[in-house]
TORLUMKE-995923 format. One record per atom (N, C-alpha, C, CB): residue number from 1; x, y, z. Coordinates in steps of 0.001 Angstrom, whole numbers, padded with zeros to 6 digits. Glycine has a CB too. Example, Ala and Ser with C-alpha at 12.3 -4.5 7.8 and 13.67 -1.06 7.14 Angstrom:
[node 1; [013190; -005690; 007800]],
[node 1; [012300; -004500; 007800]],
[node 1; [013200; -003300; 007800]],
[node 1; [011308; -004473; 009046]],
[node 2; [012850; -002250; 007080]],
[node 2; [013670; -001060; 007140]],
[node 2; [012900; 000030; 007870]],
[node 2; [014084; -000598; 005725]],
% end
This chain:
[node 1; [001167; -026577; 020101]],
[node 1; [000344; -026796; 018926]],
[node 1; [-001104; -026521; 019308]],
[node 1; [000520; -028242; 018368]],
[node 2; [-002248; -026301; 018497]],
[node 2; [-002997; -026069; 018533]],
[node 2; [-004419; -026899; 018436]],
[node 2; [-002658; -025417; 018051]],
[node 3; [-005370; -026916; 018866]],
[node 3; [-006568; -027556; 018857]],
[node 3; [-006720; -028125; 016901]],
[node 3; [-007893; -026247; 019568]],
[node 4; [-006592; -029486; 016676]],
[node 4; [-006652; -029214; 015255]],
[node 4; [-007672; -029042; 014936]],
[node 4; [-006226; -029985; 014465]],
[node 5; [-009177; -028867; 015372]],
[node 5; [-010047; -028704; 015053]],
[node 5; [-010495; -027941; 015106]],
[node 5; [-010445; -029135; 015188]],
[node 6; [-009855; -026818; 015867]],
[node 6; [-010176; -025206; 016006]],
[node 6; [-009126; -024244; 014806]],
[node 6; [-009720; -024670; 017901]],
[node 7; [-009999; -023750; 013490]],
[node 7; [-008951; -023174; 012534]],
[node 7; [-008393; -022395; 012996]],
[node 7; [-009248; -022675; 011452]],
[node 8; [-006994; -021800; 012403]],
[node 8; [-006388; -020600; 012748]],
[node 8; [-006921; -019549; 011663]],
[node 8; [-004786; -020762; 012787]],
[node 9; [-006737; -018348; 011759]],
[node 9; [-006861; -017514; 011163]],
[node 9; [-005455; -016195; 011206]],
[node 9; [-008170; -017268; 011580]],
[node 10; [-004579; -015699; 009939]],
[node 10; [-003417; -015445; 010020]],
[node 10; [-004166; -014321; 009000]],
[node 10; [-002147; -016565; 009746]],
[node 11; [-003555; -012807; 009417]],
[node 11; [-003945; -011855; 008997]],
[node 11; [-002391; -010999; 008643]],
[node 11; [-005021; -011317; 010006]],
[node 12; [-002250; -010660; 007733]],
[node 12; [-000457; -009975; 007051]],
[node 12; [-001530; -008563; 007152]],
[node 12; [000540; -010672; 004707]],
[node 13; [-001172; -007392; 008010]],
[node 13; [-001312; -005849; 008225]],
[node 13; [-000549; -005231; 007534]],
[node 13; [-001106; -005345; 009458]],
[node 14; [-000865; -004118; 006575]],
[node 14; [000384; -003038; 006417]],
[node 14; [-000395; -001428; 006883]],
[node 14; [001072; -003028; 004413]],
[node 15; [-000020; -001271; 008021]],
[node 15; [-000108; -000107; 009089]],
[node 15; [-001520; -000589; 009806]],
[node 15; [-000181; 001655; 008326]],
[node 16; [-002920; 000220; 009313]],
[node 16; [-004177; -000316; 010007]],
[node 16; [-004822; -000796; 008804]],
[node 16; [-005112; 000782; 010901]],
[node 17; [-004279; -000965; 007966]],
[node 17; [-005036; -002391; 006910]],
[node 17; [-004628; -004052; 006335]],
[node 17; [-005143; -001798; 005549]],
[node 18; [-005566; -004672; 006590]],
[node 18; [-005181; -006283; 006388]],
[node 18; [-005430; -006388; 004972]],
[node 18; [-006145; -007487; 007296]],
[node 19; [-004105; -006659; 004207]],
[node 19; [-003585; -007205; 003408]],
[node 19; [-004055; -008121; 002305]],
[node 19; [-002959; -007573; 003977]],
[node 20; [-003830; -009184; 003291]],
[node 20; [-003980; -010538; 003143]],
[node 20; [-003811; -011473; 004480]],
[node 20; [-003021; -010905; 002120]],
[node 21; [-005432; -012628; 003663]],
[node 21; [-005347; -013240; 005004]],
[node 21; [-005668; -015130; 004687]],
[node 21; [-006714; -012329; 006145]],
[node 22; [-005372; -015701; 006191]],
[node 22; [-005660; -016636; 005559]],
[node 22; [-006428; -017535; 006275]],
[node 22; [-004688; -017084; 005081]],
[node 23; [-007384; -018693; 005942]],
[node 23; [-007765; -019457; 007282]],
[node 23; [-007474; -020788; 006944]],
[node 23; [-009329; -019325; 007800]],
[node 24; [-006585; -021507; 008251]],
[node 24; [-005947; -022644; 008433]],
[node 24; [-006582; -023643; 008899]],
[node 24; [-005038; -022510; 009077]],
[node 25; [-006707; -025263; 008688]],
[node 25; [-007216; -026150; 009425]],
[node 25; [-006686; -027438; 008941]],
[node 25; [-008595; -026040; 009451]],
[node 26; [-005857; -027914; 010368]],
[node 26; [-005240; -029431; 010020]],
[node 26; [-005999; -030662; 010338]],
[node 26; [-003948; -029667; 010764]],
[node 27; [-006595; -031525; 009493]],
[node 27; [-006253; -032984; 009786]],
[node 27; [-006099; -033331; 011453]],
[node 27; [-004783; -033320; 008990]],
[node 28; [-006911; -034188; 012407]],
[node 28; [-006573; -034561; 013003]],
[node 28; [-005372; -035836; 013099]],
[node 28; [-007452; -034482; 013280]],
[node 29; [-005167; -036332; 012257]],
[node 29; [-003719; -037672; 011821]],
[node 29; [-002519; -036835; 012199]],
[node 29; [-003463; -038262; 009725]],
[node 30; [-001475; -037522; 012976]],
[node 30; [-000395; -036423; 012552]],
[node 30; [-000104; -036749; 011205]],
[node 30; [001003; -036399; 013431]],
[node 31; [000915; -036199; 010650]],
[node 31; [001269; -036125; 009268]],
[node 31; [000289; -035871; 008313]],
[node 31; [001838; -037207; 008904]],
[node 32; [-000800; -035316; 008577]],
[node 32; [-001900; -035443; 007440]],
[node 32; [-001690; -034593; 007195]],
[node 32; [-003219; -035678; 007456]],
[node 33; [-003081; -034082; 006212]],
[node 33; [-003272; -032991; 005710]],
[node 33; [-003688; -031234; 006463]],
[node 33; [-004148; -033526; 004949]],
[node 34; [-003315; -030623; 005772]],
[node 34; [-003429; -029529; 006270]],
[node 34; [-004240; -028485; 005294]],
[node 34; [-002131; -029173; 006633]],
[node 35; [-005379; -027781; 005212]],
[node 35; [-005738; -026878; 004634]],
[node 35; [-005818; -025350; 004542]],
[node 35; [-006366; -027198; 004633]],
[node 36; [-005588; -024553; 004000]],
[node 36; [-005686; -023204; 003698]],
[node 36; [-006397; -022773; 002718]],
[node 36; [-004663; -022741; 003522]],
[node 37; [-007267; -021574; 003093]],
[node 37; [-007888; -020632; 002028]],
[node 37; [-007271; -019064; 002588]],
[node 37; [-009854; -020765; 002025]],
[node 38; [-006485; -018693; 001490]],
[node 38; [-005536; -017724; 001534]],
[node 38; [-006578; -016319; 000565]],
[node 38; [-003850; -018443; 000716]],
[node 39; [-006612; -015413; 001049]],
[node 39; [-007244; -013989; 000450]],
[node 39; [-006572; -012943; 000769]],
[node 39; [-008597; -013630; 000880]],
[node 40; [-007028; -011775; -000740]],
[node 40; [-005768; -010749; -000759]],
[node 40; [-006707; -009733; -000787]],
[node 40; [-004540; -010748; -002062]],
[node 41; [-006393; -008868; -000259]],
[node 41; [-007244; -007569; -000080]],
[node 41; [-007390; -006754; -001722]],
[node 41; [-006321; -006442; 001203]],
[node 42; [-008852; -006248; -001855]],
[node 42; [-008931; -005690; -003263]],
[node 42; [-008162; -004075; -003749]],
[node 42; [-010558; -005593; -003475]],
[node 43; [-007823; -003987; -004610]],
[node 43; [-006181; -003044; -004915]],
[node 43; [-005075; -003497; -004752]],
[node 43; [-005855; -001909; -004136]],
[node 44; [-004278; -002318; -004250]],
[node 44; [-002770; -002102; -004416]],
[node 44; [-002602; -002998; -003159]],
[node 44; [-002075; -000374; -004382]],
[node 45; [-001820; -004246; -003397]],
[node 45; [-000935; -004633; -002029]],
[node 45; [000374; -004971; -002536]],
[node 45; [-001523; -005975; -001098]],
[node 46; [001451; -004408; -001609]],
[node 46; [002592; -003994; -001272]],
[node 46; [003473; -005726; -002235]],
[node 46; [002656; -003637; 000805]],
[node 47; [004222; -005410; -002878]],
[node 47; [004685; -006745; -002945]],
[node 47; [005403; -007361; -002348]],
[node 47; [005049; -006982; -003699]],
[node 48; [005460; -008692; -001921]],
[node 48; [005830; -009126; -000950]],
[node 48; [004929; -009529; 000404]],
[node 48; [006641; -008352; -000816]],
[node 49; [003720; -009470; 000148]],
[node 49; [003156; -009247; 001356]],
[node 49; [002455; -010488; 001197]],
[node 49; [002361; -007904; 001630]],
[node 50; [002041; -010906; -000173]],
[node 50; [001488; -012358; -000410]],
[node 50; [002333; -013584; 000126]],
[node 50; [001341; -012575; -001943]],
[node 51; [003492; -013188; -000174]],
[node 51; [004797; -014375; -000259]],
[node 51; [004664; -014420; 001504]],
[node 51; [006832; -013691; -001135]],
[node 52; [004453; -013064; 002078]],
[node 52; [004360; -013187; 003653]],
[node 52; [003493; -014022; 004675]],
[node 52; [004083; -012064; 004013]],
[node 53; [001966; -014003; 003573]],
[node 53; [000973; -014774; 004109]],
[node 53; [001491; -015988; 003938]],
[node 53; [-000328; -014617; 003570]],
[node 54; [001884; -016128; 002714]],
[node 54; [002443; -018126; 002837]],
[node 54; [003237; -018376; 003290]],
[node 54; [002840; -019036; 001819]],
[node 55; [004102; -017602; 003655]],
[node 55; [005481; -017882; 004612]],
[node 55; [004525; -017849; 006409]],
[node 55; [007093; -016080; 004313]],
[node 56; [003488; -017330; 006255]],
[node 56; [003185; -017611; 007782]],
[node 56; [002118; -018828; 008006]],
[node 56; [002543; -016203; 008488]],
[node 57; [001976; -018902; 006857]],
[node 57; [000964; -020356; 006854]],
[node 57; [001894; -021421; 007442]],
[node 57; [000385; -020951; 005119]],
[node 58; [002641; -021823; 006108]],
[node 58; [003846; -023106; 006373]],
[node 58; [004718; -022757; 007688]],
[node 58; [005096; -023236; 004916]],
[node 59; [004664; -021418; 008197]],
[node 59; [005623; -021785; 009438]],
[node 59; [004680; -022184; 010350]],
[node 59; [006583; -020585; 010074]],
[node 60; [003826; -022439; 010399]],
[node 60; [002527; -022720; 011413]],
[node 60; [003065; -023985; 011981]],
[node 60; [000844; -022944; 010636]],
[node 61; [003326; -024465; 013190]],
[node 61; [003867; -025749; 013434]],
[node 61; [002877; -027101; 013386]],
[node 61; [004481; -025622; 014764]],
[node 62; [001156; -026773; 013316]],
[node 62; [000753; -027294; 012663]],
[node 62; [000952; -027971; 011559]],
[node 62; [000340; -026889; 012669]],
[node 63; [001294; -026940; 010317]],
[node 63; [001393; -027070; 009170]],
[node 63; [002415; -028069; 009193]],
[node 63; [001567; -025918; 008486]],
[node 64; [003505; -027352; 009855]],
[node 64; [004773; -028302; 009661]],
[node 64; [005235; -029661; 010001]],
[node 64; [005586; -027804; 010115]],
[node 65; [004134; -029985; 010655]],
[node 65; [003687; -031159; 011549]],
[node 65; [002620; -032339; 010239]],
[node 65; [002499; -030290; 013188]],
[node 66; [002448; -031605; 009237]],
[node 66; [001942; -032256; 008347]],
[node 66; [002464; -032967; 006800]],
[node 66; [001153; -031514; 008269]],
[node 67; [001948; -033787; 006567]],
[node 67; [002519; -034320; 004822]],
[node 67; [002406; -033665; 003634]],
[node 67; [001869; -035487; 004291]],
[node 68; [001151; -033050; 004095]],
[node 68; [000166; -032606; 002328]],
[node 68; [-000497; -031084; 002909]],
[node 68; [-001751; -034193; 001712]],
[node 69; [-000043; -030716; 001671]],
[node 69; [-000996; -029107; 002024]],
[node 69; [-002218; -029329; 000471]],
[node 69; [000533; -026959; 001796]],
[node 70; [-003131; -028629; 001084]],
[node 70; [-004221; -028268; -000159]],
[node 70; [-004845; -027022; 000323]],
[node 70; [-005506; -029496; -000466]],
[node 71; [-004561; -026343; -000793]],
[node 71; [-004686; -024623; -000194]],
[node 71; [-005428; -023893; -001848]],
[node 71; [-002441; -023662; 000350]],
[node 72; [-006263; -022811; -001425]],
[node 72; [-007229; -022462; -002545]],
[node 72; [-006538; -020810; -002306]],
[node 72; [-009278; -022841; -002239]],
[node 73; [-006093; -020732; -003723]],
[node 73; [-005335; -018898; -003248]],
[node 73; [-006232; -018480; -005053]],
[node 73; [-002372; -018631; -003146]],
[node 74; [-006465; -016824; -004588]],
[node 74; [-006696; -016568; -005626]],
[node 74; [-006385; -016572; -007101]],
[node 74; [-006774; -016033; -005373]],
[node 75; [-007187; -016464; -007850]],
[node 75; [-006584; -017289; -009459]],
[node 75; [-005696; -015883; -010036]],
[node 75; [-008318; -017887; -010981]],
[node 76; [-004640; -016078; -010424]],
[node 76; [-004007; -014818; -010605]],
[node 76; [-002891; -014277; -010021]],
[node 76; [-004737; -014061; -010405]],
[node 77; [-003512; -014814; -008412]],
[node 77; [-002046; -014667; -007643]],
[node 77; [-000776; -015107; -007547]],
[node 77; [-002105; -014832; -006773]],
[node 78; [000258; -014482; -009180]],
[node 78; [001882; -015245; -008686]],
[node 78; [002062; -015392; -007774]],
[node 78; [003070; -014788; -008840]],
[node 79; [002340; -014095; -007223]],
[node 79; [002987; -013624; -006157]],
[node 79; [002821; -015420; -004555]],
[node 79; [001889; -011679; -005788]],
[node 80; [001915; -015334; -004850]],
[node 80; [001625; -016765; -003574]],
[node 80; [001547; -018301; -004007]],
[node 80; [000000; -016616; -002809]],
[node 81; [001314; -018003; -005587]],
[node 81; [001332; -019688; -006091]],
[node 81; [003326; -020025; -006054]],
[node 81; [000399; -019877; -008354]],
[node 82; [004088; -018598; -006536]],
[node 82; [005338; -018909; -006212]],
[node 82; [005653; -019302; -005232]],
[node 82; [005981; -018219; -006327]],
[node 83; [005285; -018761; -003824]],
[node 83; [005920; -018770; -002901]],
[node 83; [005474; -020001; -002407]],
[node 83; [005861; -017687; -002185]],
[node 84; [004244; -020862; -002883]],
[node 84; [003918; -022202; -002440]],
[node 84; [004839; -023284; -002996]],
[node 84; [002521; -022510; -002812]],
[node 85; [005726; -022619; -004176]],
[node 85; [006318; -023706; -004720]],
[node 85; [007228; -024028; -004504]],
[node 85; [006400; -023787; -005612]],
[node 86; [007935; -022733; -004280]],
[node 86; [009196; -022353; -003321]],
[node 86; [009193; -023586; -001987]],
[node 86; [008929; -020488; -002592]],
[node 87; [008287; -023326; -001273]],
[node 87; [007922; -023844; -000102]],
[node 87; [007221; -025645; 000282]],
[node 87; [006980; -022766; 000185]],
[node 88; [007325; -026085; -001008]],
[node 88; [006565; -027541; -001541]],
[node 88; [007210; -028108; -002040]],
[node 88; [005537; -027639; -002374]],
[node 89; [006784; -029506; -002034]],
[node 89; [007370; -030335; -003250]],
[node 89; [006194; -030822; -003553]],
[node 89; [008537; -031479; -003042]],
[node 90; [006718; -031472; -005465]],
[node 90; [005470; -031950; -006135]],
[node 90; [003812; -031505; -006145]],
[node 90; [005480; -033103; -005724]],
[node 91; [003820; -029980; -006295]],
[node 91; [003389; -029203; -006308]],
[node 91; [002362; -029269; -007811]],
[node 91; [004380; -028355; -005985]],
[node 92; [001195; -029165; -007424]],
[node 92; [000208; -029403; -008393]],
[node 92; [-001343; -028338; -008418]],
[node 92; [-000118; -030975; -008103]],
[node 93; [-001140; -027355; -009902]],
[node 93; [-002491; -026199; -009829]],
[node 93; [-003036; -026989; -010453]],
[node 93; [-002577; -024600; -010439]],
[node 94; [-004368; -026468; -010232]],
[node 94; [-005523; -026263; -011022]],
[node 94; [-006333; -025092; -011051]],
[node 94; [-006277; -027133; -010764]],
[node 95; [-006584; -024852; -011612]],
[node 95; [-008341; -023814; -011807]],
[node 95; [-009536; -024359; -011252]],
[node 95; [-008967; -023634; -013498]],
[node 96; [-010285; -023529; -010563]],
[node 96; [-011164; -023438; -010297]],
[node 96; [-012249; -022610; -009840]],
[node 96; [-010973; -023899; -010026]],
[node 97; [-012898; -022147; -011348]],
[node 97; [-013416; -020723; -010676]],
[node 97; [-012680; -019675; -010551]],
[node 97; [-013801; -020808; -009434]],
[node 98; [-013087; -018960; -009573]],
[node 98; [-012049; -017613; -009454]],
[node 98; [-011108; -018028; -008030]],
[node 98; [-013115; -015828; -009167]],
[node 99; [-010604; -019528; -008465]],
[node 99; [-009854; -019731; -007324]],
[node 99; [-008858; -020737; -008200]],
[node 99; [-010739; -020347; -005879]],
[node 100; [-007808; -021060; -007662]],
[node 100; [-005993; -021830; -008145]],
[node 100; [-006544; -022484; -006692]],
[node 100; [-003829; -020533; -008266]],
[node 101; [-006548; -023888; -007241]],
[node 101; [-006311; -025102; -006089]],
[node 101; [-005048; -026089; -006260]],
[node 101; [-007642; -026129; -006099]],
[node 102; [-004242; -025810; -005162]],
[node 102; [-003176; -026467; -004928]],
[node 102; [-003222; -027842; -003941]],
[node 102; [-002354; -025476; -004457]],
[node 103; [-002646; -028532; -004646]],
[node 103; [-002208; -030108; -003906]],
[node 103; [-000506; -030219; -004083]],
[node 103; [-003090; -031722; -004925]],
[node 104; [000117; -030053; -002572]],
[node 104; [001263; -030341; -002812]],
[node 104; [001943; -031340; -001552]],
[node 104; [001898; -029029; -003077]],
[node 105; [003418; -031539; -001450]],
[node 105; [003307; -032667; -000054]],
[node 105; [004307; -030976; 000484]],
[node 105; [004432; -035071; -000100]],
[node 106; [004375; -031417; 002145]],
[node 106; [005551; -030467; 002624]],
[node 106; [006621; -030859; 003156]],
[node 106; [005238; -029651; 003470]],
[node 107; [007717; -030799; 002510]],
[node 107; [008807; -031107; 002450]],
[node 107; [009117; -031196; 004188]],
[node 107; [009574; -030121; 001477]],
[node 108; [009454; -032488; 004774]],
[node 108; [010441; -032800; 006508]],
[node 108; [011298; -031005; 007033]],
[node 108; [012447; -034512; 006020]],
[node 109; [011201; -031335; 007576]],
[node 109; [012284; -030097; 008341]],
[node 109; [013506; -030604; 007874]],
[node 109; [012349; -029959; 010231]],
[node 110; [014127; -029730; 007949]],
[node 110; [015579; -029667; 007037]],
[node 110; [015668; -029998; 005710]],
[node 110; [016580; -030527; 007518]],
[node 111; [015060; -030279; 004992]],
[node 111; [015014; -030453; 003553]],
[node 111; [015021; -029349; 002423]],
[node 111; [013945; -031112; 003376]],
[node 112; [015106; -029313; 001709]],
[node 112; [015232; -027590; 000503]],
[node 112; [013306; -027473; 000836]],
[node 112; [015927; -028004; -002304]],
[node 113; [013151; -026148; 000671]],
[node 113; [012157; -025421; 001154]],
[node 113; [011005; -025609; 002742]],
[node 113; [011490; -025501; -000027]],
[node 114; [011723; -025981; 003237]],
[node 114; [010997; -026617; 004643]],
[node 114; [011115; -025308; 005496]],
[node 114; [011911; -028143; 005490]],
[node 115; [012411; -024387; 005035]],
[node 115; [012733; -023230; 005692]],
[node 115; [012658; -021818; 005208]],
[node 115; [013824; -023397; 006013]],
[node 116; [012307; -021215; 005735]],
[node 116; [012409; -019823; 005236]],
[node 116; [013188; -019292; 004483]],
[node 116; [012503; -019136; 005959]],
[node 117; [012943; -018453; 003341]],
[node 117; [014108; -018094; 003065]],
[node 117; [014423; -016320; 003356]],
[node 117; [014253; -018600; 001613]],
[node 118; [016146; -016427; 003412]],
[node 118; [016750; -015333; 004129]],
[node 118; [016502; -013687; 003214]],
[node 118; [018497; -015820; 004294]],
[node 119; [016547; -012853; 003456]],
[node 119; [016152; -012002; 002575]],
[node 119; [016490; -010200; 003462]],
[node 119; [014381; -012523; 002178]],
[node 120; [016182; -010131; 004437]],
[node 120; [015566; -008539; 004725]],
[node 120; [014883; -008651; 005926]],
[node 120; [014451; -007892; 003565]],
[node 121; [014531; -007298; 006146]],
[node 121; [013422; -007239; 007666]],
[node 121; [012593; -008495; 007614]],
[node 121; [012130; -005759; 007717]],
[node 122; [012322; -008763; 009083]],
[node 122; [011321; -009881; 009467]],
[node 122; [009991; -009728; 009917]],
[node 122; [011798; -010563; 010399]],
[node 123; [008595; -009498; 009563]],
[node 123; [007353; -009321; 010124]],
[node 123; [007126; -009073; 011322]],
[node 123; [006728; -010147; 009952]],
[node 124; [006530; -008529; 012434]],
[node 124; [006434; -008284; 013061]],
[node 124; [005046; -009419; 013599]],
[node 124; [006640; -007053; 012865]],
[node 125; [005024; -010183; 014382]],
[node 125; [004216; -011020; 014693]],
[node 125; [003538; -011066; 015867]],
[node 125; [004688; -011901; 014544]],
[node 126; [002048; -010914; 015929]],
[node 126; [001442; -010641; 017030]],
[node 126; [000314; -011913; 017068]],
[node 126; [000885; -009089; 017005]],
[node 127; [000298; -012446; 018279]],
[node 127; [-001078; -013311; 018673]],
[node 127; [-002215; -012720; 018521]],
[node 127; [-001186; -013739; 020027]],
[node 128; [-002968; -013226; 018561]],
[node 128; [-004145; -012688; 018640]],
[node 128; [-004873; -011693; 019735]],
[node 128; [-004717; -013637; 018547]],
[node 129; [-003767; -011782; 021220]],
[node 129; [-004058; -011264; 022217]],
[node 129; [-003022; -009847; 021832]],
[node 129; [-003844; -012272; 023545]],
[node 130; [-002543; -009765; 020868]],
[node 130; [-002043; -008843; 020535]],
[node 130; [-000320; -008970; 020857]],
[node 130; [-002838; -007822; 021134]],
[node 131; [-000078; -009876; 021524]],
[node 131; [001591; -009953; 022043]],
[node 131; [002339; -010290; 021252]],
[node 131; [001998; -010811; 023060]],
[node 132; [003631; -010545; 021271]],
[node 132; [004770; -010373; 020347]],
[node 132; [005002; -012110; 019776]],
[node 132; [006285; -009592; 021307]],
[node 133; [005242; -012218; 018999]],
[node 133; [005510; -014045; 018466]],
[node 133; [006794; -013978; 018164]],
[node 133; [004626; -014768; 016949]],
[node 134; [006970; -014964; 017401]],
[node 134; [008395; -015988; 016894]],
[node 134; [008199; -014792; 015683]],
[node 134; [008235; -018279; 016383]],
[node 135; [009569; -014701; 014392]],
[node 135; [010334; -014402; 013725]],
[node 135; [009009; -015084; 012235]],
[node 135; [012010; -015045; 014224]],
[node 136; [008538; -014423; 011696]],
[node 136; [008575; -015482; 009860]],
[node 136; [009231; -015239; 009292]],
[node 136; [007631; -015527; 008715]],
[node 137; [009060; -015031; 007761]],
[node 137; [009582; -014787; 006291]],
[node 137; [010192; -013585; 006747]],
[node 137; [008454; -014638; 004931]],
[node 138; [011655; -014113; 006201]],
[node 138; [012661; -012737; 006001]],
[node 138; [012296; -011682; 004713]],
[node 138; [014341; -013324; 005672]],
[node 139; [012077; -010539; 004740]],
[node 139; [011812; -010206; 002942]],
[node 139; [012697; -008899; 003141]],
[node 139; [009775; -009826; 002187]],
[node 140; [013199; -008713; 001946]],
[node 140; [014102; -007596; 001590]],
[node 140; [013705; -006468; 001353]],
[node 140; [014749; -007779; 000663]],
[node 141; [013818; -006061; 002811]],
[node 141; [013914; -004088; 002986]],
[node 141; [012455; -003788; 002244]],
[node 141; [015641; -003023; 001791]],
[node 142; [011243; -003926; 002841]],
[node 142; [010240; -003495; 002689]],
[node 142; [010051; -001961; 003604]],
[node 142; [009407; -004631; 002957]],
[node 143; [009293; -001216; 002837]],
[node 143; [009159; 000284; 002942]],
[node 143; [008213; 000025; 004559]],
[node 143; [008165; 001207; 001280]],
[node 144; [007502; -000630; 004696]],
[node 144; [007107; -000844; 006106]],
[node 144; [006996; -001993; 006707]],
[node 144; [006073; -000391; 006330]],
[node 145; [007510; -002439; 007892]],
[node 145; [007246; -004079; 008328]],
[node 145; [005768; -004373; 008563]],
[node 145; [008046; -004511; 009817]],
[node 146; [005420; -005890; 007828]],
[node 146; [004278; -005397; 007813]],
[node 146; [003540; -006494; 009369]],
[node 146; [003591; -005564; 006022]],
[node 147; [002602; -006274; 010056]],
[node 147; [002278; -007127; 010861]],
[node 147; [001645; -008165; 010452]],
[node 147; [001746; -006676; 011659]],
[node 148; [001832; -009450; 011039]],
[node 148; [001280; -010648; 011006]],
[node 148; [000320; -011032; 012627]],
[node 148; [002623; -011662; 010658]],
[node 149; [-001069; -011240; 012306]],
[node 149; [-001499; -011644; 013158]],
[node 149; [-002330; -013197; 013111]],
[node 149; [-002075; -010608; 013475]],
[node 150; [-002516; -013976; 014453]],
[node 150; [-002523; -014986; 014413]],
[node 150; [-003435; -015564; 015655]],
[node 150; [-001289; -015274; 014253]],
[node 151; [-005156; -015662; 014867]],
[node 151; [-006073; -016059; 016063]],
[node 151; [-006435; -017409; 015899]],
[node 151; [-007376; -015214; 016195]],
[node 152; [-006749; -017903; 017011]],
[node 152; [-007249; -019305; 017345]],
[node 152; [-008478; -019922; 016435]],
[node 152; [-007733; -019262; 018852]],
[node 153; [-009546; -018764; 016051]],
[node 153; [-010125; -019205; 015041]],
[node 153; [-011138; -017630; 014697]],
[node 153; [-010922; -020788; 015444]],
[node 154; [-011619; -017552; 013511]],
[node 154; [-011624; -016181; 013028]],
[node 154; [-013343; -016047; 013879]],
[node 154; [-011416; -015960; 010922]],
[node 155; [-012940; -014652; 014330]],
[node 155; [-014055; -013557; 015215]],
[node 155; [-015283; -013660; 014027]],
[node 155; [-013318; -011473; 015509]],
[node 156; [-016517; -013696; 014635]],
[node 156; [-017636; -013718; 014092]],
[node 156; [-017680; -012160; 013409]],
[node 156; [-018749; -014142; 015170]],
[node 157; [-018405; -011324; 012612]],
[node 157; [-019313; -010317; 012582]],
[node 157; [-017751; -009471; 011744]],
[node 157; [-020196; -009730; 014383]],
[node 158; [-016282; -009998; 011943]],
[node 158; [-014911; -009397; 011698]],
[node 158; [-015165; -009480; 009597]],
[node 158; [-013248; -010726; 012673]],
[node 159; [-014927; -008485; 008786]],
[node 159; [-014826; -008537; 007668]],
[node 159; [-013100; -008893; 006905]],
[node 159; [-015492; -007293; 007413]],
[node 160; [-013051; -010125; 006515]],
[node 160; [-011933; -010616; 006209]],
[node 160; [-011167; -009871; 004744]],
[node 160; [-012265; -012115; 006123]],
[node 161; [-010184; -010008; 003957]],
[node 161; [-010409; -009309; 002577]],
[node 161; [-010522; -010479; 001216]],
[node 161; [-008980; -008193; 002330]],
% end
């Protein structure tokens, strides 16, 4: 697990462009809270690639290590308010601005949505040092796997989307 006071930062690639990205920070309590601000790159992104960023959030063992998520995803974005719901219980939007603020709890390990769901190729997952990771979100037969990357806390001067 990770420094909880040092955010993560989780970047979904499709070839040499980032997607969507997100930046993570838990609660020092165990079981507490956990936060995310999730962003999608401006245009065409691949579908499926949103549902990817939140599937790499919640697998964060951080995350999973926590009670409550509160996460700010863009206003507009099905594609990731689904996949939070999928992935939550008692799941609660609001508006705000040009942002959807979510309060939801995260369901124990082994419980309905605590786990991934099965689908298709699996992301390709790289640390931040660039090396190979664990498995996320299964998604069905996407035209390219897309990479997931995953730093200790986001590079100064780096343009996010």
């Amino acid at each position: 697990m990770t420094n909880p006071d040092t955010p993560r930062y989780i970047e979904i690639r499709d070839g040499d462009h980032t997607v969507a990205a997100a930046e993570v920070a838990v609660s020092q309590q165990a079981g507490g809270t956990a936060r995310a601000s999730l962003r999608v790159a401006a245009g065409h992104v691949a579908p499926g690639r949103r549902a990817d960023l939140v599937d790499a959030v919640m697998d964060l063992p951080e995350v999973q290590a926590s009670a409550r998520l509160e996460a700010a995803v863009p206003r507009g974005d099905g594609e990731s308010l689904g996949r939070l719901r999928e992935r939550t219980e008692d799941t609660v939007t609001r508006p705000a601005g040009s942002t959807t603020l979510v309060d939801a709890d995260i369901p124990a390990p082994g419980q309905p949505g605590a786990s991934r769901h099965p689908g298709g190729q699996t992301p390709e997952l790289l640390d931040e040092r660039g090396g190979a990771g664990s498995a996320a979100h299964e998604r069905a037969k996407p035209k390219r796997r897309p990479t997931v990357l995953f730093f200790g806390e986001q590079a100064g001067g780096g343009e996010a989307p």
